[in-house]
C-alpha positions in Angstrom: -70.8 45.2 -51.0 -69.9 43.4 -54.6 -69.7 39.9 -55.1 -66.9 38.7 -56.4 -67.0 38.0 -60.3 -64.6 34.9 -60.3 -63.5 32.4 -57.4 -60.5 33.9 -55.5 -57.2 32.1 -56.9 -55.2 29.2 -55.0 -51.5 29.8 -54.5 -50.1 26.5 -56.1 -48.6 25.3 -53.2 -51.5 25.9 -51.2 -52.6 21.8 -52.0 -49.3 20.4 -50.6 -49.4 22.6 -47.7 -53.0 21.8 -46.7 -51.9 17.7 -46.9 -48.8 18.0 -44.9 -51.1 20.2 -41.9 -53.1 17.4 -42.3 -51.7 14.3 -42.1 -49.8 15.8 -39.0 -52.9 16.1 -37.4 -54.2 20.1 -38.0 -58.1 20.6 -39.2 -57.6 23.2 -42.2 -60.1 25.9 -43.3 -59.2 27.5 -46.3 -60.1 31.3 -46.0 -60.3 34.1 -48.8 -59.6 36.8 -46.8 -57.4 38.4 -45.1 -54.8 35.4 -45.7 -55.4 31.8 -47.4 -55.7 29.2 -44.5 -56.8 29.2 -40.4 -55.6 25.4 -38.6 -55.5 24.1 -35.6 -55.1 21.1 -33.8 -57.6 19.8 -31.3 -54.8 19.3 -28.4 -54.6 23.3 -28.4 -56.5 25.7 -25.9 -60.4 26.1 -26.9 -60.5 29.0 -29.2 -56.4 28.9 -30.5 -56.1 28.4 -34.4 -53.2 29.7 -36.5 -53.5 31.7 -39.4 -51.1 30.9 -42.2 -50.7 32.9 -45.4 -49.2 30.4 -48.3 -47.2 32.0 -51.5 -45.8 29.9 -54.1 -42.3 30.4 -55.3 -41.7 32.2 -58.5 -38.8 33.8 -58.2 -35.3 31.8 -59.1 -33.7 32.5 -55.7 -37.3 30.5 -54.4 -38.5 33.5 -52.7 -41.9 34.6 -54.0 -43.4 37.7 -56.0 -46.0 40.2 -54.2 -48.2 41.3 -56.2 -49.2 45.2 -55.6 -52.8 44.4 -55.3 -52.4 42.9 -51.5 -51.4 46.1 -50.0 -53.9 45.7 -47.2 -52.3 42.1 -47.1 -49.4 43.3 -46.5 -50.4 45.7 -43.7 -52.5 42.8 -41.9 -49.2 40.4 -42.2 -47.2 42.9 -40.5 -49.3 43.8 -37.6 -50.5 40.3 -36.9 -47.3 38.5 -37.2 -49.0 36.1 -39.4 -46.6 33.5 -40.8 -45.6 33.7 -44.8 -45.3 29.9 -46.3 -44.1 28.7 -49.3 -43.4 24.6 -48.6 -45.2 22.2 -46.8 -42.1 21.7 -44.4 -42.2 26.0 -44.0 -45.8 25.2 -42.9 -45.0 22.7 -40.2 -42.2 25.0 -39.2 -44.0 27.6 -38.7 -47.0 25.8 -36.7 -44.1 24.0 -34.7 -44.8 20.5 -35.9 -41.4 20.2 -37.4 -38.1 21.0 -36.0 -35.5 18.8 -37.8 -34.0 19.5 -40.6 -35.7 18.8 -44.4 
């Protein structure tokens, strides 16, 4: 196994996301791999956190560029389920802290 040569790079919105979880009450571990953050809340069943993968918005349209290196990424995403956020409130949505509207 190699050691990585440089610390893994944050998704910019990563920092916002990790405030919102929380100050809504989640504990937040920042992972490297296989996606960017594991939460939970301590009123969930022993053993349940979420796994949340954050992107930051590039494109114009707001939706966010892959790049071709997280092919494995990819494949993990699609066969966990594991929820794609690019917003704080996308986070909250997605861990079902938030059902208004913005």
């Amino acid at each position: 196994m190699t050691m990585p040569r440089y610390a893994a790079r944050r998704d910019t919105a990563e920092a916002d996301v990790i405030d919102a979880l929380e100050r809504a009450g989640f504990h937040v571990w920042a992972l490297d791999y296989p996606v960017d953050l594991a939460i939970r809340k301590d009123s969930w069943a022993p053993g349940m956190v979420q796994l949340l993968e954050v992107k930051s918005r590039r494109k114009k349209d707001g939706t966010y560029v892959k790049d071709k290196r997280q092919g494995a990424q990819s494949k993990f995403l699609e066969a966990t389920g594991c929820p794609v956020v690019t917003s704080p409130l996308e986070a909250l949505q997605a861990v079902g802290a938030w059902g208004g509207e913005p």
